[in-house]
C-alpha positions as CSV (number, residue, x, y, z in Angstrom):
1,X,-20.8,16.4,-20.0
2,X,-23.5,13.4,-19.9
3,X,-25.0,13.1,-16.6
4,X,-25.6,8.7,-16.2
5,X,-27.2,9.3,-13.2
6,X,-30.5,11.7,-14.2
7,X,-30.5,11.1,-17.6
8,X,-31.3,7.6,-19.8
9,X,-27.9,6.8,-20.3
10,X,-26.6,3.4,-19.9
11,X,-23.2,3.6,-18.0
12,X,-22.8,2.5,-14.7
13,X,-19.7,3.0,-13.3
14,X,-19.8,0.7,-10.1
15,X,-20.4,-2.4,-12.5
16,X,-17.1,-1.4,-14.5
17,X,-14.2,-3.5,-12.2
18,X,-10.7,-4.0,-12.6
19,X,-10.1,-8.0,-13.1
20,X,-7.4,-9.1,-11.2
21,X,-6.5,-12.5,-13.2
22,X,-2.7,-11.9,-12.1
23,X,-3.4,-10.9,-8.6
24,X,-5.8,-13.4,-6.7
25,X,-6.0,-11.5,-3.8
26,X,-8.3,-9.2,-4.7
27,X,-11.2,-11.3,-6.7
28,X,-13.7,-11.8,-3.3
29,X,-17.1,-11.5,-4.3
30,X,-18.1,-10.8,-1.4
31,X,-15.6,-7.7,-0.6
32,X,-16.7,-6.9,-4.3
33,X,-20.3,-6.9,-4.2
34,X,-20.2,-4.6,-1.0
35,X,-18.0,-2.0,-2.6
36,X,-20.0,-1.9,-5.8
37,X,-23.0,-1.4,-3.6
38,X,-21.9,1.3,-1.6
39,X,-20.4,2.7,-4.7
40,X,-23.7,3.0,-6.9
41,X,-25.1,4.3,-3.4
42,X,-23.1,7.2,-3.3
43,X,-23.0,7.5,-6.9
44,X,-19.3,7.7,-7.7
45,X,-17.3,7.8,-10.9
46,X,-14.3,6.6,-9.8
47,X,-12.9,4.5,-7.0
48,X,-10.0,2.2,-6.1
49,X,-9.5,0.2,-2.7
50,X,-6.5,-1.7,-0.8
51,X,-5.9,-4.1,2.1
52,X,-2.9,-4.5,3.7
53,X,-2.5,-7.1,6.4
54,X,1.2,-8.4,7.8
55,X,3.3,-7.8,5.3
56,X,1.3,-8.4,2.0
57,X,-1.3,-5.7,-0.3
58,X,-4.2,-8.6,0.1
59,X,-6.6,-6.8,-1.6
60,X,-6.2,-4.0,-4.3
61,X,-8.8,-2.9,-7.1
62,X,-9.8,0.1,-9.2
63,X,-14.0,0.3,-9.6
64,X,-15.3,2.7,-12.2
65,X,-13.7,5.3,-14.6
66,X,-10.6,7.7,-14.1
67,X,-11.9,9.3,-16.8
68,X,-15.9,8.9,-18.0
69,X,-15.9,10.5,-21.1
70,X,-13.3,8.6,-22.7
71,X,-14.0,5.5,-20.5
72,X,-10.4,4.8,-18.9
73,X,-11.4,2.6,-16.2
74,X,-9.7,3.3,-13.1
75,X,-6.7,0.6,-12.5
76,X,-5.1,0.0,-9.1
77,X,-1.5,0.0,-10.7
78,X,-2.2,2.7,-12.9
79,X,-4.5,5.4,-11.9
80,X,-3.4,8.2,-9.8
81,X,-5.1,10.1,-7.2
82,X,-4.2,13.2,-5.3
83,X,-3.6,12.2,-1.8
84,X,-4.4,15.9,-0.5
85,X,-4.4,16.1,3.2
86,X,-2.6,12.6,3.4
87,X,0.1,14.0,2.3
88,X,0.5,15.9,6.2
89,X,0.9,12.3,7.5
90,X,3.8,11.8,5.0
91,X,5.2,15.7,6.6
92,X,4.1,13.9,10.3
93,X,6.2,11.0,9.4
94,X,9.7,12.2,8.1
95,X,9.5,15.0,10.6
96,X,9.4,11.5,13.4
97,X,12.6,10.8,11.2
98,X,14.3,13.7,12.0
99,X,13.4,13.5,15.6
100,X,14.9,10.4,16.2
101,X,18.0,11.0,13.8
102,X,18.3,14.2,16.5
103,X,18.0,16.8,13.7
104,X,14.8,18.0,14.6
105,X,14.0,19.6,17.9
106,X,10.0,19.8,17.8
107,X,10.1,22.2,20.9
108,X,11.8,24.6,19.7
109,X,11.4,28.3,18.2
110,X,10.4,27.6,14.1
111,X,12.7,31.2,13.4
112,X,15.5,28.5,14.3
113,X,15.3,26.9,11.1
114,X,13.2,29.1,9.4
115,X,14.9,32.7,10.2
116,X,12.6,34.4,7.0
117,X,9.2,33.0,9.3
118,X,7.6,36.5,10.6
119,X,6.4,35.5,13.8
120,X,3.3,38.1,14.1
121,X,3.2,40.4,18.0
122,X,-1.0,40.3,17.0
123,X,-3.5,37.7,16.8
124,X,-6.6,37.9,14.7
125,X,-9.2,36.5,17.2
126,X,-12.4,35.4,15.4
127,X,-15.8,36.7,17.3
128,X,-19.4,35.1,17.2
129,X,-20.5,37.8,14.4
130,X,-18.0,36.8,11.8
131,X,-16.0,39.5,12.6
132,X,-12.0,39.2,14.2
133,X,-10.9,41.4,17.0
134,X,-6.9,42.6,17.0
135,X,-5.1,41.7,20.3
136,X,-1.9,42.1,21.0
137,X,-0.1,38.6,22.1
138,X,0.7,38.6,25.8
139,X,4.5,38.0,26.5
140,X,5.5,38.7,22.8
141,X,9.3,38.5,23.2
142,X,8.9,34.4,25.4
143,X,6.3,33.2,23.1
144,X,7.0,31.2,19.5
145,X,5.6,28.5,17.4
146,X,7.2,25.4,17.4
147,X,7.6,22.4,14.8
148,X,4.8,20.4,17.3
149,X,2.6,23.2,17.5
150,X,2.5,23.3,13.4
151,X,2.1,19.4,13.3
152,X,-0.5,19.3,16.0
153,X,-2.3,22.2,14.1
154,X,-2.2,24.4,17.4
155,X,0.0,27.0,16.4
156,X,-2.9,29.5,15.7
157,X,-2.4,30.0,12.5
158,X,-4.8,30.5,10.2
159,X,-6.4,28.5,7.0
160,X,-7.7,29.1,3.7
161,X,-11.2,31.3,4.5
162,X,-10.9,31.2,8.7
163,X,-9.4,34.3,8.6
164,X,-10.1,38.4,8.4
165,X,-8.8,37.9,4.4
166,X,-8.1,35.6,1.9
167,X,-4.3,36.2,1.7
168,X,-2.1,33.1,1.5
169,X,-2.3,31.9,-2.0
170,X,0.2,32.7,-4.7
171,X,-1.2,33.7,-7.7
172,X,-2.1,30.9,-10.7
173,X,0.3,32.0,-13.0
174,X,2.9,31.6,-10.5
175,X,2.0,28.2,-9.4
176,X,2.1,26.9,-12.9
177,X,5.1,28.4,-13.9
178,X,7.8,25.5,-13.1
179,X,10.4,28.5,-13.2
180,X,8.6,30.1,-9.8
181,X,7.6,27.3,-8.5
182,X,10.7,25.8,-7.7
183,X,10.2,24.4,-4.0
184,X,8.0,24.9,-1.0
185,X,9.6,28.3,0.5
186,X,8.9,30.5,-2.5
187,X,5.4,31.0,-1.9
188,X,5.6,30.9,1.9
189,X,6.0,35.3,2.5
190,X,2.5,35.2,0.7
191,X,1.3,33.8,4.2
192,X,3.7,35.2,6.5
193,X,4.0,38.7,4.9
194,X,0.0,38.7,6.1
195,X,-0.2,40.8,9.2
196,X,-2.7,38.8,10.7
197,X,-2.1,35.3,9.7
198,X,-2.2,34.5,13.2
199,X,-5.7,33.9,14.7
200,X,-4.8,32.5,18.2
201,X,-2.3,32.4,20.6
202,X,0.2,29.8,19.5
203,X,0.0,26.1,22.1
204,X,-3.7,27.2,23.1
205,X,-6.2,25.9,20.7
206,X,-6.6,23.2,17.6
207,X,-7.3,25.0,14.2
208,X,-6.8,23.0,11.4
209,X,-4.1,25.1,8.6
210,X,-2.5,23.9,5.7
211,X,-0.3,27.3,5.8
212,X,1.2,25.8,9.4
213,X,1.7,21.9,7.6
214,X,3.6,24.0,4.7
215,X,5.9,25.8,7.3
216,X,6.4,22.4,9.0
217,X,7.6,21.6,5.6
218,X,10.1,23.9,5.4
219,X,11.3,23.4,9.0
220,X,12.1,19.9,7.8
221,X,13.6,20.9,4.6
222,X,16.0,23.1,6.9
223,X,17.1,20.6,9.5
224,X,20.0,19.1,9.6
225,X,21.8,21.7,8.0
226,X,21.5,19.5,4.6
227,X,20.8,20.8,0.7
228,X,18.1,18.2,0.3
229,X,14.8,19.1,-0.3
230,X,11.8,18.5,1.4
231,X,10.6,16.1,-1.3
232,X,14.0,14.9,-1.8
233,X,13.8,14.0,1.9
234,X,10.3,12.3,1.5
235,X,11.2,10.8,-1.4
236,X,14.8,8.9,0.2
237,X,13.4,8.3,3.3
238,X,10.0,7.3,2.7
239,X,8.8,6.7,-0.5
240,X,11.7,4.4,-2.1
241,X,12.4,2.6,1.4
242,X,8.5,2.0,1.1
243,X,9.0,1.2,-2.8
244,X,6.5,3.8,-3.9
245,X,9.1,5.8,-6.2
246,X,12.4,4.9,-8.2
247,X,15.3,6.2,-6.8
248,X,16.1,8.1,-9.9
249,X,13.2,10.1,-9.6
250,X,14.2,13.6,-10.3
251,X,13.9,16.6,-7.1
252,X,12.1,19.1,-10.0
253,X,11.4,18.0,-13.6
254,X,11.0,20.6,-16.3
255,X,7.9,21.8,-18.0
256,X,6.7,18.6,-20.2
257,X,8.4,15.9,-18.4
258,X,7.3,12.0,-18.7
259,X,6.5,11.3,-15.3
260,X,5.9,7.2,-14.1
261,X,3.0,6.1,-12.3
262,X,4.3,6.5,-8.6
263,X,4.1,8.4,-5.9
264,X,5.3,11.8,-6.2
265,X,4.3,15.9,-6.1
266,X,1.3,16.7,-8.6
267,X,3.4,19.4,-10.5
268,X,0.6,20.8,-13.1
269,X,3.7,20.9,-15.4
270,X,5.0,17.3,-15.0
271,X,3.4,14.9,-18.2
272,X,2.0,12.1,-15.2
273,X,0.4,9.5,-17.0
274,X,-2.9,8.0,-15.9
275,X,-4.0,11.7,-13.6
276,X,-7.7,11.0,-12.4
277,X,-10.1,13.3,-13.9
278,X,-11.8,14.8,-10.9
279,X,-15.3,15.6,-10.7
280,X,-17.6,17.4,-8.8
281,X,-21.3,17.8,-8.3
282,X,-23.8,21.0,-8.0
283,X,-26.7,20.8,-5.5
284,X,-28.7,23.4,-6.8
285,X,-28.6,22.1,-10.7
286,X,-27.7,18.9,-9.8
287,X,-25.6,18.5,-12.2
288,X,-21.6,16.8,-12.2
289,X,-19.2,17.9,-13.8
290,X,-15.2,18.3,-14.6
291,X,-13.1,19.7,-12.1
292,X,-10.3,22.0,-13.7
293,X,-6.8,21.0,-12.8
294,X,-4.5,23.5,-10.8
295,X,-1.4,22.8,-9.4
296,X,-1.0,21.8,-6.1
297,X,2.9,21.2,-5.4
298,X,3.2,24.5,-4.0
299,X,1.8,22.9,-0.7
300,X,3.4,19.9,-0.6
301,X,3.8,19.1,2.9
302,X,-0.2,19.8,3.5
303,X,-1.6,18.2,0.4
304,X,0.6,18.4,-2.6
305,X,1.3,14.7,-3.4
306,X,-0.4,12.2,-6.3
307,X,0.1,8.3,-6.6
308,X,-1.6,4.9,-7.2
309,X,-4.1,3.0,-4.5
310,X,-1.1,0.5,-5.2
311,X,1.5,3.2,-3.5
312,X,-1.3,4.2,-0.7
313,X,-1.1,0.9,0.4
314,X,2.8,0.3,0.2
315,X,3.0,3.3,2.4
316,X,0.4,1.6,4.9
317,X,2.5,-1.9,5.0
318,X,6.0,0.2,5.0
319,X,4.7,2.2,8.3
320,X,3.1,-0.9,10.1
321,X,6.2,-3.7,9.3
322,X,9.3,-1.4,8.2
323,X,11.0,-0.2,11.8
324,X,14.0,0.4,10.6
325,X,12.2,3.4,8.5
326,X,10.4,4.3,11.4
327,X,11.1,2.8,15.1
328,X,8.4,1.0,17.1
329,X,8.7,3.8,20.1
330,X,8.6,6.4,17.9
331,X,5.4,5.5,16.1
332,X,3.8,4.8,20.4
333,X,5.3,7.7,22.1
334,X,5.4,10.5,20.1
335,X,4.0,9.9,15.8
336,X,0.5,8.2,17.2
337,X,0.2,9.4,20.3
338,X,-2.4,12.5,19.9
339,X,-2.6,16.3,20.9
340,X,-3.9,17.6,24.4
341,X,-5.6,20.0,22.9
342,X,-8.1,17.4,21.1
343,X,-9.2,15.6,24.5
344,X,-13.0,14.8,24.9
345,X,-13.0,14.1,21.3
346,X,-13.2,10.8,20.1
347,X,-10.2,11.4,18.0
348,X,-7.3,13.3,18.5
349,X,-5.1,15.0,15.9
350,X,-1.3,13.9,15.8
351,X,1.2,14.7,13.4
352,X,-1.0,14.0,10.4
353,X,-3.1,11.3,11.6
354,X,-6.1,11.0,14.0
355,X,-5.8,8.6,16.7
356,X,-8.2,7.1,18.9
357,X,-10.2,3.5,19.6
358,X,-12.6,1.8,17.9
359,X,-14.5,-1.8,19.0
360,X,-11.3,-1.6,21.4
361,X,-9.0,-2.0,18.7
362,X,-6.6,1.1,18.5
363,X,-7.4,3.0,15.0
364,X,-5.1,5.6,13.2
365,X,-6.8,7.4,10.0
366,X,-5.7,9.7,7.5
367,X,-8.2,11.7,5.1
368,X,-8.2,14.1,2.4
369,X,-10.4,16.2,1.0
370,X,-9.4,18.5,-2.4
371,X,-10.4,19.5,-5.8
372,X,-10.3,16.3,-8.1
373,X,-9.9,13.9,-5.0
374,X,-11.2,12.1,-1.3
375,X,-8.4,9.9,0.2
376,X,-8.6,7.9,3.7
377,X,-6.4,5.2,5.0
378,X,-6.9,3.4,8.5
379,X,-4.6,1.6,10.0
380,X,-4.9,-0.9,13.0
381,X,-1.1,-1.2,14.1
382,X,-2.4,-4.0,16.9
383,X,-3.4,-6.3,13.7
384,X,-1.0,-5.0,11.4
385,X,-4.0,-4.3,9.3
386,X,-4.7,-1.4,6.8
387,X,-7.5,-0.7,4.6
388,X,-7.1,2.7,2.4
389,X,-9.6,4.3,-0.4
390,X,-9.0,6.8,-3.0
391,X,-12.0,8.3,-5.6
392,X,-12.1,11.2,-7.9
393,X,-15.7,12.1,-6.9
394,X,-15.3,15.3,-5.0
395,X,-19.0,14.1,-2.9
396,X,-17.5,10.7,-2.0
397,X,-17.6,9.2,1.7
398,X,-15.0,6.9,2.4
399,X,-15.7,7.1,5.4
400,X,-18.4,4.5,4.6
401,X,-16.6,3.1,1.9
402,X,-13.8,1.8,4.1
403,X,-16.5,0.5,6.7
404,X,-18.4,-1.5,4.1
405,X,-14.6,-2.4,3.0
406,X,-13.5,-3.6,6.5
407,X,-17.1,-5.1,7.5
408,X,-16.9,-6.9,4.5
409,X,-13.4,-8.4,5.0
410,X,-13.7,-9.3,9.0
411,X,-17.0,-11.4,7.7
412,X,-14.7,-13.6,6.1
413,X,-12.9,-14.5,9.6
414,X,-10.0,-16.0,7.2
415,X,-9.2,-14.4,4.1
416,X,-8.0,-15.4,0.7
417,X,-3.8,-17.4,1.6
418,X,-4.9,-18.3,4.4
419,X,-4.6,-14.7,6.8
420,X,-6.0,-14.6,9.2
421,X,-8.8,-11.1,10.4
């Protein structure tokens, strides 16, 4: 692969922009220049930005290339980008969904709707040297995880590499194979059949695990005593309410099928026009380079879904303006309210979102972080404002991106059709 940024070659991908002649929104030079800037900064291939305020996508625009090589510039309406862990906001939200339709008890034992869930008597507890010391769990036969410890990340269970091994991961030849890989509970015993998946006593400390999100997936698959899926649910309460997917999208396509640009689960199998080349970049040779492509669906309630900037930001104006998806009280008492376990921080983690104050404004971001992908939306539900990012630079901080994004945009004190910041 060419490398434009040591080498002599011409191509700069924050000077390639999307023109947006049939959407005047998004043609501020002044939002522009910022985001090219902090995008040759940080040296990105790929990059596409939203702003949602009220009820409208105000801004919306694809910098760079989805794909270098064969220069596909990246298109708002077109190119798609992994959400990774956004996707646990989406599993946060429809689980609030079942909660208030009174199909969803988040306080009580996971085994209820789960019964194939082994609920470990040990704990794994990690030590100072690297090493994990066995203890048996105090009170065995009164303890149990519970749908709000998985979504608060406080049931103990363990991640990727926290724990004493690396079980957890179905092989690649199962993922891929669209004939295993039918749903989200076949590859859940390769977790669960782990003796010591469990690394703290469940309700008594954070730990971040996309293992606990995929169980909370499954819990909400299960409730309600209904033969939807878990996508199927996501997909008719979320994501065509929101108008990020057809209705007639199908619960699991075949090997080969022609997918549309919208928001659904990145099967590897699934033909999905427009997929993001992701790229990644090597300290030590400095080098970039292609990222390979493995399937991700298996997860789907932690990080398993793939859409537009477009659909990132219908999901930020469906969440802020549509309460009959989502009730007000909901969203303040119980979706955005924050874990106890997170106090003294200046964020606290709450069914898929962070939550905490910035400038005195209450702020609620999602991020994610995955081969091929970095995702972030912020929402400020005061202001009914939103701004969101998506790149396929695995070294991108839109962290800074969306600050240069919203600095830029408050600057203008009223924005382009007269809305007001």
């Amino acid at each position: 692969m060419k490398n434009f940024f040591f080498g002599n070659q011409p191509d700069r991908p924050y000077q390639v922009k999307e023109e947006n002649a049939s959407n005047p929104y998004s043609n501020a030079l002044e939002i522009d220049r910022a985001v090219q800037r902090e995008m040759a900064k940080q040296k990105l291939y790929g990059l596409a930005i939203g702003i949602v305020k009220n009820e409208e996508i105000i801004y919306l625009k694809g910098y760079g290339y989805e794909d270098f090589e064969n220069k596909v510039p990246v298109e708002a309406h077109k190119t798609m980008f992994r959400w990774a862990s956004l996707s646990k906001s989406v599993t946060g939200v429809v689980a609030m969904q079942a909660v208030f339709a009174g199909t969803l008890d988040l306080d009580t034992d996971v085994r209820n709707y789960v019964p194939g869930y082994k609920f470990p008597n040990n704990y794994a507890y990690p030590l100072e040297n690297g090493k994990f010391q066995i203890q048996t769990i105090p009170n065995y036969t009164k303890l149990c995880i519970t749908p709000r410890m998985l979504l608060n990340h406080d049931s103990g269970i363990k991640d990727f590499s926290n724990g004493p091994n690396e079980a957890g991961v179905p092989p690649d030849h199962l993922i891929n194979d669209p004939n295993v890989n039918t749903g989200i509970f076949w590859a859940g015993k390769y977790f669960w059949n782990d003796p010591d998946h469990l690394l703290y006593i469940p309700g008594t400390q954070y730990s971040y695990s996309v293992y606990g999100y995929t169980l909370a997936g499954m819990v909400i698959e299960r409730a309600g005593n209904t033969s939807q899926s878990y996508w199927e649910k996501v997909r008719d309460k979320i994501a065509v309410p929101f108008g990020m997917t057809p209705t007639s999208f199908p619960n699991h396509p075949e090997a080969g099928y022609l997918s549309e640009t919208c928001f659904q689960p990145d099967w590897e199998w699934v033909n999905i026009p427009r997929r993001a080349i992701g790229y990644n970049y090597n300290k030590k040779t400095r080098k970039y380079a292609r990222v390979e492509s493995k399937d991700v669906s298996w997860r789907l309630p932690a990080g398993g879904f793939i859409s537009t900037v477009e659909n990132l930001a219908q999901y930020c104006k469906g969440l802020i303006n549509r309460e009959d998806v989502l009730p007000a009280q909901i969203k303040q008492d119980i979706l955005w309210k924050g874990s106890q376990y997170r106090e003294g921080k200046s964020m606290k983690q709450s069914m898929g979102f962070s939550v905490g104050e910035f400038k005195d404004r209450k702020r609620i971001i999602g991020a994610g972080a995955q081969p091929k992908t970095r995702t972030r939306l912020i929402i400020y539900p005061d202001e009914r404002l939103a701004f969101v990012a998506m790149s396929n630079s695995e070294w991108a901080n839109l962290n800074k991106v969306c600050d240069v994004l919203e600095n830029a945009s408050r600057k203008k004190k009223r924005f382009l059709n007269g809305v007001n910041f």
